[in-house]
C-alpha positions as CSV (number, residue, x, y, z in Angstrom):
1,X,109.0,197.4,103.3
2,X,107.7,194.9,105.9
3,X,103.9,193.9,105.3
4,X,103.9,192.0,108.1
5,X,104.7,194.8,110.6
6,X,102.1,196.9,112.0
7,X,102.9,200.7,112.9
8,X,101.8,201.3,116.6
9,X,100.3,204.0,118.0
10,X,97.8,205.1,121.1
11,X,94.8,203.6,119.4
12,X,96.8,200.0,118.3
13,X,97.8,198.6,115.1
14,X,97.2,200.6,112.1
15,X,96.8,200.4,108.3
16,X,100.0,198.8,106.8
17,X,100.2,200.7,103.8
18,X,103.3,202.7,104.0
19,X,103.9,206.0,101.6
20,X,106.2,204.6,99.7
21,X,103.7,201.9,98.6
22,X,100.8,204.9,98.1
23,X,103.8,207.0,95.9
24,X,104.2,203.7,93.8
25,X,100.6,203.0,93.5
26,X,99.6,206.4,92.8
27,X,102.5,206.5,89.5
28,X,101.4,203.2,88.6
29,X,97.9,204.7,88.4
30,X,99.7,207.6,86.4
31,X,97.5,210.4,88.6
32,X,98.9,213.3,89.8
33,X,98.3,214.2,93.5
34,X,95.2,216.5,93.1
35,X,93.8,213.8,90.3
36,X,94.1,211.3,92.6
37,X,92.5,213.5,95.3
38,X,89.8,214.1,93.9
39,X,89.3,210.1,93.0
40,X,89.9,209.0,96.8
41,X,87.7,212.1,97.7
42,X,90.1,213.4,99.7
43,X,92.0,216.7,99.9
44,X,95.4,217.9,98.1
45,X,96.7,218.2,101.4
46,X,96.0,214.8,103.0
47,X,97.2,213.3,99.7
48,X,100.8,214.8,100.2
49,X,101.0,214.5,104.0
50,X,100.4,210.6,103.3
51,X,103.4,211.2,100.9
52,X,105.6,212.6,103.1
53,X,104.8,210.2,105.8
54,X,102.7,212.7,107.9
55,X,100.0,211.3,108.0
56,X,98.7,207.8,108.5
57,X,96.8,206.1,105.4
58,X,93.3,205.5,106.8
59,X,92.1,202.0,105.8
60,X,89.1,203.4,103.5
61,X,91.5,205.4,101.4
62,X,93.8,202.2,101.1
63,X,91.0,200.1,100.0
64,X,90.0,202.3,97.8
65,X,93.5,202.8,96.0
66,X,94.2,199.2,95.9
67,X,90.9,198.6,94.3
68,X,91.2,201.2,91.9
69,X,94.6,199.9,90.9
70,X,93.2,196.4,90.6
71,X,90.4,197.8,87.9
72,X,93.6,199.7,86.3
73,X,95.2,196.2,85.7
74,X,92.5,194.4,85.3
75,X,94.3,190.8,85.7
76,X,91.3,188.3,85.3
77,X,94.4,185.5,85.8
78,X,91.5,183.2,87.7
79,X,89.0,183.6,90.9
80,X,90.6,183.1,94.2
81,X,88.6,179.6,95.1
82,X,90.4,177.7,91.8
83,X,93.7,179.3,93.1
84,X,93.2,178.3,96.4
85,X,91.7,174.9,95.6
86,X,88.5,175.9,98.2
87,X,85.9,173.2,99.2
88,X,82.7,173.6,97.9
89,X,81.3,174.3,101.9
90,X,83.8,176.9,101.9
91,X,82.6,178.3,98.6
92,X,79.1,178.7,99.3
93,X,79.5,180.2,102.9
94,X,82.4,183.1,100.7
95,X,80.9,186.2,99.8
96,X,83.5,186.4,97.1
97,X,81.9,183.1,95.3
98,X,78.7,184.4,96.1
99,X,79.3,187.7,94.6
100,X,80.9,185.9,91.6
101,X,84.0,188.1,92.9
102,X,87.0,185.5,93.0
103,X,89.4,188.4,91.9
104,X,88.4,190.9,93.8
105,X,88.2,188.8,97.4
106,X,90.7,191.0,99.2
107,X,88.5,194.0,98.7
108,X,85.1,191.9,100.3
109,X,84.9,191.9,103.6
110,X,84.0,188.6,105.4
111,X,85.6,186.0,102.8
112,X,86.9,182.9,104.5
113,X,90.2,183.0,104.3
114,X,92.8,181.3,106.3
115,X,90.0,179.0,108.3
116,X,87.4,182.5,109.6
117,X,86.3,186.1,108.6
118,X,88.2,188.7,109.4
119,X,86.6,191.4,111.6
120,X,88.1,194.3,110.2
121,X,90.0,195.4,107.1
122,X,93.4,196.0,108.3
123,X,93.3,192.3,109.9
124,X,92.1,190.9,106.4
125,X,94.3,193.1,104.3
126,X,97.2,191.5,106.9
127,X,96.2,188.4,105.7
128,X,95.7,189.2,101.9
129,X,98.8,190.8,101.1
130,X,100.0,187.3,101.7
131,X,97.9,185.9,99.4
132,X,99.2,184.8,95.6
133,X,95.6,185.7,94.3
134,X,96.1,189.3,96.0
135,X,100.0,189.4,94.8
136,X,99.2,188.3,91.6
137,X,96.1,190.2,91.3
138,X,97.9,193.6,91.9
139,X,101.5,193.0,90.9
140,X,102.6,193.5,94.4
């Protein structure tokens, strides 16, 4: 599996999170597919046609499972501004130093990674998943 690659459709780029990521995640979480459901607040159905490749992962429900499986782990191995040796200008204009959130910076939107903000999640999660405080963070 490719992070870098972006699945194209009519409306652009979309979520990167492939189903055999969301399988993985979902055993490492040990849930079964209507537990799991009923965390994302989602359906049975959408749960397996994300499975089976049917269905796109929307970028909510991704967040939301990669959250939930950094709380699962709960790797407090440092906050990202130590790891990546930040300036103290680019600390106090980071939501994740402000929100006293350095290992959970991939889940706040508008942390200043990589020089700017990132508009939107699939664009910052692009960028995270390269990131050795998101790899580390969640064992990916």
């Amino acid at each position: 599996m490719c992070y870098g690659d972006y699945r194209h459709f009519r409306n652009g780029p979309q979520n990167i999170m492939d189903k055999n990521e969301f399988i993985s995640i979902r055993k490492r979480l040990a849930k079964t597919q209507k537990e799991l459901a009923a965390l994302l607040g989602v359906s049975l159905k959408a749960i397996s046609s994300y499975e089976q490749g049917w269905r796109n992962i929307p970028g909510h429900v991704e967040r939301q499972l990669l959250f939930l499986l950094a709380k699962k782990l709960d790797d407090s191995s440092g906050n990202c501004w130590d790891i990546r040796n930040c300036s103290d200008d680019v600390k106090r204009s980071c939501p994740a130093w402000e929100f006293k959130s350095g290992n959970l910076c991939w889940f706040i939107n508008g942390t200043i990674c990589d020089s700017d903000a990132k508009k939107t999640w699939r664009d910052k999660i692009a960028i995270c998943r390269n990131c050795q405080v998101f790899k580390t963070q969640l064992g990916l």
